[in-house]
N, C-alpha and C positions, 0 to 999 in steps of 0.2 A: 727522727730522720734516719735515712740507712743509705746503703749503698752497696754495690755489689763487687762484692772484691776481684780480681783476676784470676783464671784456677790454677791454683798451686803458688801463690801464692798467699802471705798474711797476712789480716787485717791490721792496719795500726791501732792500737791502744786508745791511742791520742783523738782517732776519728771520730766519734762518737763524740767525745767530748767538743771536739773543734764544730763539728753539723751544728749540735746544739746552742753551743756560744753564738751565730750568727741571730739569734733573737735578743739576745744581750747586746751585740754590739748595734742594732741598730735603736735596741733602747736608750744609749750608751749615745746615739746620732744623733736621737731628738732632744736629749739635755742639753746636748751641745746647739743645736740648732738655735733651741729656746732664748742662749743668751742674748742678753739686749733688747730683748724683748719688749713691749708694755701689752698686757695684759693676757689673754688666756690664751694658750698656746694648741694649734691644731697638731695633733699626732701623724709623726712623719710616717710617711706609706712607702712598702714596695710595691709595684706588681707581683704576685703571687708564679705569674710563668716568671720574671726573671729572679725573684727568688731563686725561685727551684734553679734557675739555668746556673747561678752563683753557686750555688750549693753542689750539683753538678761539677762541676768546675774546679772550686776548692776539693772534695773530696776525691776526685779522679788524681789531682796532682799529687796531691797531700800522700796518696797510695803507692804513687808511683816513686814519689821521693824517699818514702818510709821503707820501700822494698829493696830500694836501692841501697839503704844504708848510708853507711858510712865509706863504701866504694867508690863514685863515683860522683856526688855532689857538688863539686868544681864548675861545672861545666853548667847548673844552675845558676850562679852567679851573674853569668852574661857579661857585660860590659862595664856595673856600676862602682864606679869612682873608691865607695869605699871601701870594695873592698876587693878592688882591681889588681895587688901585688900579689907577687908569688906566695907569701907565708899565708896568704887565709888561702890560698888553692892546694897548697902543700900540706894542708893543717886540714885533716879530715873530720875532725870535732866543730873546728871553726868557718870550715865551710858549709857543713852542714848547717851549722845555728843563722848562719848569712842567709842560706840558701830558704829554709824555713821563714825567717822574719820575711825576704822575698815576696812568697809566696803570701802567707800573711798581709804583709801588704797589699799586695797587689785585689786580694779580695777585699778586707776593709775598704778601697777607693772605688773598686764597684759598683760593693752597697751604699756609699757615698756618693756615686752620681748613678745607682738606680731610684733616689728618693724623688716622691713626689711630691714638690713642693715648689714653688715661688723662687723665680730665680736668686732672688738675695736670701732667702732660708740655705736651698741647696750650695748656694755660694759658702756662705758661713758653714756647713758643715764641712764640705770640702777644706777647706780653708783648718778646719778646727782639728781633722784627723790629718792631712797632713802635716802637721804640725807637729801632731803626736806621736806622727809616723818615723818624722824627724829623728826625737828625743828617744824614743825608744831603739833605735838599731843599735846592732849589738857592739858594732866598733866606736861606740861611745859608752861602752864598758870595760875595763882593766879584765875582767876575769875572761871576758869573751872578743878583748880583741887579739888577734895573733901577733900584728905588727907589735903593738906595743909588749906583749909578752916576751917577744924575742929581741928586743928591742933591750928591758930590762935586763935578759939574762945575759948579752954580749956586753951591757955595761958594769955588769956587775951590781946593778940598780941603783946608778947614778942616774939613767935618765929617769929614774921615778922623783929624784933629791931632787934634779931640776923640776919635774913636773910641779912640785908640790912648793917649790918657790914660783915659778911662774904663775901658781895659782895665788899663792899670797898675796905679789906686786897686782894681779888684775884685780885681787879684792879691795887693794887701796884706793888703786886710779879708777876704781868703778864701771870696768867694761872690758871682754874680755881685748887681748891685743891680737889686730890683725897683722900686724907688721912691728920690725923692730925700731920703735919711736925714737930711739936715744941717737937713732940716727939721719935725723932730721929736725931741723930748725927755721920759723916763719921766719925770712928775713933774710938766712944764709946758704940754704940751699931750696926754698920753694917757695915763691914769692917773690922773687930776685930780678924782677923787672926795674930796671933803672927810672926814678919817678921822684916825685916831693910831692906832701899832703899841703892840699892850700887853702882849704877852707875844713872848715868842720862842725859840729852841730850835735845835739843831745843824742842822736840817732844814726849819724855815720858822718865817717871821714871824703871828702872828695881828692883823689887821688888823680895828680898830672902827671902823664908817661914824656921820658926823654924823646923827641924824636929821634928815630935812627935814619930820618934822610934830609937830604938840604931841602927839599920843597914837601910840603904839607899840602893837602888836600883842603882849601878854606873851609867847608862844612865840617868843625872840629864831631869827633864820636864816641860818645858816652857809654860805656855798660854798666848795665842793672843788674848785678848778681841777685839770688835768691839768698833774702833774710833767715831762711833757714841753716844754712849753712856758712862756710868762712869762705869768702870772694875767689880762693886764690885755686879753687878748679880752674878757674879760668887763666894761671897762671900758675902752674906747677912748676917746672921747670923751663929753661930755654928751648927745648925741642920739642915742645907740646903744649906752647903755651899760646893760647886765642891772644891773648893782649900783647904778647911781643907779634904776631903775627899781625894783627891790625897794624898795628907799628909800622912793621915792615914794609907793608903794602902802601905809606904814606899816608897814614889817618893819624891827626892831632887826637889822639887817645885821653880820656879822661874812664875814671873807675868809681864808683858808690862802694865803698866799703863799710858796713853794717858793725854798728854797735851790737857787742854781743850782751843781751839785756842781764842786768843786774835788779835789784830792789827800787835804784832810783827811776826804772826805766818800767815799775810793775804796774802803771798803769796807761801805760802807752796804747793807743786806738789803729784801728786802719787808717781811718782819718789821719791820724799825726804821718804814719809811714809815706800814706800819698800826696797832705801835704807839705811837713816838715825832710820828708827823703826827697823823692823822685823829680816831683814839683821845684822842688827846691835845687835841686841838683841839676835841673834841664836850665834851670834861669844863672844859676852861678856856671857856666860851662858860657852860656851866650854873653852873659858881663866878662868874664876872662877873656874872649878869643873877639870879642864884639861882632861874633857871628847870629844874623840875625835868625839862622835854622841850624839846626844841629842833624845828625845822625845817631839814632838811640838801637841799644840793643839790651832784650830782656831774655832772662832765663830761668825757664821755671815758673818760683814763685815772682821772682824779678819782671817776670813777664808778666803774670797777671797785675800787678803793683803799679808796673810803668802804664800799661794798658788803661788802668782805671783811675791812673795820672792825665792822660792823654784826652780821656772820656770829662774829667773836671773843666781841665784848660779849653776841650771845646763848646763847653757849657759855656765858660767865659767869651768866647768870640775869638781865642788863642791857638795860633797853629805854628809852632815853636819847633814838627819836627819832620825833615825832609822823607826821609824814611824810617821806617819803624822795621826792625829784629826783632822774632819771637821765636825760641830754642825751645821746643820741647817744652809747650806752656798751656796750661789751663785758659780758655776764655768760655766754653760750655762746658757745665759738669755733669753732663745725661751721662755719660758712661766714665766714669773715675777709677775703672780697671778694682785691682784687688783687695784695695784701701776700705770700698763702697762696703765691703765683711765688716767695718767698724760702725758704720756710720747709721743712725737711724734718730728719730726723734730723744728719745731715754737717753742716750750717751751723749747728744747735744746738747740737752738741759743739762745732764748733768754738770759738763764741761763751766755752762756758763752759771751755772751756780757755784763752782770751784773757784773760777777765775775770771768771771767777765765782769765781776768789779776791783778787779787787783789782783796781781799772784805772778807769776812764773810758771810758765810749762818747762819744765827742768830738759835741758840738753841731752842728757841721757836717757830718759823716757821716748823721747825722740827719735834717737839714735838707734835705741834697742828694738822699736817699731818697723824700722827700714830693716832692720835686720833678718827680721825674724820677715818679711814678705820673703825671701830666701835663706831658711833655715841651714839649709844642709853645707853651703857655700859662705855663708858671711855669720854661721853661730857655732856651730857645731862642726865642722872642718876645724875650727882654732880653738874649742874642749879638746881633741882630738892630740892634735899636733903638740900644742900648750901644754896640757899637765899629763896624758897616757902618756909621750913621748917625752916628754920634755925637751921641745924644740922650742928655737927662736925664732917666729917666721922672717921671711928675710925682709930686707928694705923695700918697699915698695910705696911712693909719692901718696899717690892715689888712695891708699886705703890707710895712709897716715891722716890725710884730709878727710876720706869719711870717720877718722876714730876722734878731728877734735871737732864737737859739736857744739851747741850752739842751743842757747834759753830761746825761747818765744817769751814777750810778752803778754798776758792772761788774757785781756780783752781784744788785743790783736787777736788770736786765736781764737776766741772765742764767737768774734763777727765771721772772722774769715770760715769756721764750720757749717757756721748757720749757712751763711748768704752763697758760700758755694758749695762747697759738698753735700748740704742738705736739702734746699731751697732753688739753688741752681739762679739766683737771681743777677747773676750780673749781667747774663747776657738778654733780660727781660729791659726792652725800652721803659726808661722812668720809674723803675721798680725801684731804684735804691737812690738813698741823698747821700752822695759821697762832699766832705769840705765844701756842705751849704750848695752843695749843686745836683740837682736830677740828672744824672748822666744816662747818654746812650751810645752804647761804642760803636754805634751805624755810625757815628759821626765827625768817628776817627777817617778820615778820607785822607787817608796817606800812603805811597806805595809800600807794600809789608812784603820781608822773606820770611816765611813758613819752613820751619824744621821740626821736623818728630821723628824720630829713632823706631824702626819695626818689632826690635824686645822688648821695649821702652813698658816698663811692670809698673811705675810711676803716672806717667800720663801716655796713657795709650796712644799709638798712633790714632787711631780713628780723632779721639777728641781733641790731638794737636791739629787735625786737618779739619776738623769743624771750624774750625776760625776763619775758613775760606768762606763760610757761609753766613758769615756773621761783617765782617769787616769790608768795605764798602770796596776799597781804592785800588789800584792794579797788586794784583797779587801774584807771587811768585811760591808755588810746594815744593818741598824736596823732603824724601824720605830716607835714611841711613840707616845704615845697616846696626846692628849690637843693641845695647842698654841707653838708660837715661842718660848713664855720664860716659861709658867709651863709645855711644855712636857720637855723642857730641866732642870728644876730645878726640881728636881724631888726624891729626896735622898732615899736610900731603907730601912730607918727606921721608914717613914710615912706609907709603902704598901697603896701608892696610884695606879688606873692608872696602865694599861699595856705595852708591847713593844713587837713586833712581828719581829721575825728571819728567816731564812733560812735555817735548817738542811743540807741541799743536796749543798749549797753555790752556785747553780747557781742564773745568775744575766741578767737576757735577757735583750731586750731592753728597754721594758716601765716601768714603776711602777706597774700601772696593772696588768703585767704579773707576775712581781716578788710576788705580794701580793699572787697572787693566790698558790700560795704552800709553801706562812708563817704560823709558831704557833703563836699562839699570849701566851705570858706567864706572868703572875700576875707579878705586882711588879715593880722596876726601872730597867732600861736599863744601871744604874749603874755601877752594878753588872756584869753584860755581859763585859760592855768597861772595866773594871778594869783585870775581867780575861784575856781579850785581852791582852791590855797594858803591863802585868806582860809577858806575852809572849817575847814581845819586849825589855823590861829593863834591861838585861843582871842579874849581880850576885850580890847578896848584901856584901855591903862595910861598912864599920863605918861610923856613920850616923857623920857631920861633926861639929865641936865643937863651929865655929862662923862665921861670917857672910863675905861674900867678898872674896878679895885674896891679900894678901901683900900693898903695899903705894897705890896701880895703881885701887884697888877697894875696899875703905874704907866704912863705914856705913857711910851715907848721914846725915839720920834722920830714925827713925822708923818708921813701916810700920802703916798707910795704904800711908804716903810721903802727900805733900803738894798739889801736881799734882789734885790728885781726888776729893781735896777740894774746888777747882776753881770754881767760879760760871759762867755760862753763860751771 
């Protein structure tokens, strides 16, 4: 491969070498491709014009940056985060080495999506060099970062002593720290909703919230957090928290707080979750308040759980709930966004030969997986900060919550990959026997609000708004703006952040199409769901004086229960 230099000036050294490497690295594409595999693997292809047009491309810059020196390469960097401060712009060694890895990149992702191949092959490669692409930039190196270079010499290389103790304390707790933990506590500063536990069970605590008004809405209302994680997203703090906000708004609040699984809990089923949790939780909510309908809300995995709770009970001939909340939830899994890189037949046998006769999917395996779907932000920003620098990142609620995580039980997980991620079957009438019942969630006929988040890297908007198409009873979309967790934490005192509606309430079939004749209107998506909700709650009642119901459901312990406190 060649390429024709500018006149008068150099060829780089480097070129040559670098034309060449692009048959290596896409060598380099199809190993990666390969993983997960079963059985003979087809050789990943370019086009041959967009080769060349790649090749092209890298080599032109590559000459022009080489020519340039060590002069002016700042100004290559552009915008990217890390390496946005003065001292890698001031620092002509280390903006060079920025500005090349750049460059580098930017062609590695390329020939990354000029391959031809199978959208979950190309996925998976994409996927596997960004990754790499991650781990490799050079501000996650001491010798080539600047910050932290000068960082050291104005400490006199203390902040290297700190570095190398913060790396110790992450080697213990097992993960690195996004936030500094020591300043925050379940119980005393996040969690802190006023409540008593009053029933509870091998598999979670039910958790009853103080009213904070003299009249309650009769139809008391339940949330379903997702058993992946610890309940209390949904109550961080006072000024951001859904469950003081339901509160607020005069809902007899009830909460499923999730056992965080241990040894004794390493053979627990979906079965048990849907019906020793949800099922269970929807009937001790109606015996406590002697409300003959409730209002339920799920999220996430919460949502799929309550959902295929819902799907059991109308097997039964039981319709227990006025309206159903679904947050950013799975109920079709045709498109599962970035996760689907994992998923294929080999890694699901796998799984259920590891654990779907007992075991533990460890918390941290878990953890580390969410993480790394955004490297550069939630892994490698806090290598960065943590031990080059030796900073403490500051307090932040939110990413205290994502740092304590939380076991799966083996064969919970192990059904749940197959029958959704893999298989796709819960949304197939009569395909699956959920607690001795053939359910079909057409026959959930309850009015549902629909919420999916537009960044949402977890469950894609698209396949949070497939549920319009699946789920019978008057339905209500609403899409928000941000991620999984800050387009749903989102409280309407901050006026962050928009959500966009449907005046006309139709609900065709794609997302796409629905978008196309949304408002988008300022503010939280809140405020919309609460007007809803009030729709459904029937009439207000005296708000109720304590906690439980007679000998059969006494206060446990106060809330936030012991349950949330469990470590992995």
């Amino acid at each position: 491969m060649s390429s024709e230099a500018s006149s008068g000036q150099h060829t780089p050294p480097f070129q040559q070498i670098f034309g060449d490497s692009l048959a290596q690295m896409l060598q380099s594409l199809q190993k990666v491709g390969a993983a997960g595999t079963v059985g003979p693997v087809a050789p990943l292809k370019i086009a041959p014009e967009k080769l060349q047009q790649v090749q092209q491309q890298y080599l032109q810059e590559a000459s022009t940056l080489w020519n340039q020196g060590l002069q002016a390469p700042a100004e290559k960097i552009g915008k990217d985060r890390r390496f946005s401060s003065e001292d890698w712009k001031n620092n002509p060694v280390a903006s060079f080495s920025a500005a090349m890895y750049l460059l580098n990149a930017r062609t590695l992702m390329s020939l990354a999506e000029a391959v031809e191949a199978d959208d979950k092959t190309r996925n998976r490669v994409l996927f596997s060099v960004e990754q790499w692409l991650a781990a490799t930039a050079p501000s996650n190196f001491l010798a080539l970062n600047a910050e932290a270079q000068k960082k050291a010499l104005e400490t006199k290389g203390e902040s290297l002593t700190k570095g190398v103790q913060n790396l110790l304390n992450d080697m213990r707790q097992g993960h690195v720290s996004m936030t500094d933990e020591s300043q925050f506590e379940v119980g005393r500063n996040v969690a802190t909703t006023e409540g008593a536990v009053v029933f509870e069970n091998a598999l979670f605590q039910l958790i009853e919230y103080k009213p904070l008004t003299d009249k309650v809405y009769e139809r008391p209302f339940l949330l379903v957090p997702p058993c992946i994680n610890k309940f209390y997203i949904l109550d961080l703090q006072p000024a951001n928290s859904l469950v003081r906000y339901a509160i607020e708004q005069g809902h007899h609040t009830f909460l499923v707080s999730w056992r965080n699984p241990d040894a004794e809990l390493a053979q627990t089923t979906w079965d048990d979750y849907v019906e020793d949790g949800a099922i269970e939780a929807i009937s001790t909510v109606q015996q406590i308040t002697g409300a003959e309908q409730i209002n339920a809300l799920g999220f996430c995995v919460g949502g799929t759980i309550l959902s295929t709770a819902l799907a059991v009970l109308a097997a039964r001939g039981r319709d227990p709930v006025a309206s159903l909340t679904l947050l950013t939830t799975f109920l079709d899994f045709s498109d599962t966004g970035v996760l689907d890189v994992f998923i294929d037949e080999s890694f699901v046998k796998f799984r259920e030969m590891q654990l779907g006769k007992g075991g533990l999917l460890k918390g941290q395996e878990l953890a580390s997986t969410f993480s790394f779907l955004r490297p550069n932000e939630l892994v490698w920003n806090y290598v960065v900060g943590n031990y080059l620098k030796g900073e403490t990142p500051p307090p932040f609620d939110l990413l205290y919550w994502n740092s304590d995580s939380t076991n799966l039980a083996g064969p919970f997980f192990a059904w749940y990959l197959r029958n959704t991620y893999l298989e796709n079957n819960l949304m197939q009438p009569g395909k699956l026997t959920v607690c001795g019942e053939k359910i079909d969630l057409r026959q959930i006929d309850t009015p549902v609000y629909l919420y999916g988040s537009r960044e949402d890297h977890i469950v894609p908007i698209a396949s949070a708004y497939a549920s319009t198409q699946i789920l019978p009873g008057p339905k209500r979309f609403v899409a928000g703006a941000s991620g999984h967790i800050a387009g749903v934490i989102n409280p309407p005192a901050k006026k962050k952040r928009s959500y966009w509606v449907r005046q006309d309430g139709q609900l065709p079939a794609k997302f796409d199409q629905w978008l196309e004749g949304a408002q988008e209107h300022a503010g939280s998506w809140w405020t919309d769901w609460s007007t809803w909700l009030q729709g459904h709650a029937g009439a207000q009642v005296a708000a109720p004086k304590g906690y439980g119901k007679g000998a059969k459901f006494k206060v446990i312990e106060p809330a936030p229960g012991r349950y949330v406190k469990q470590k992995a």
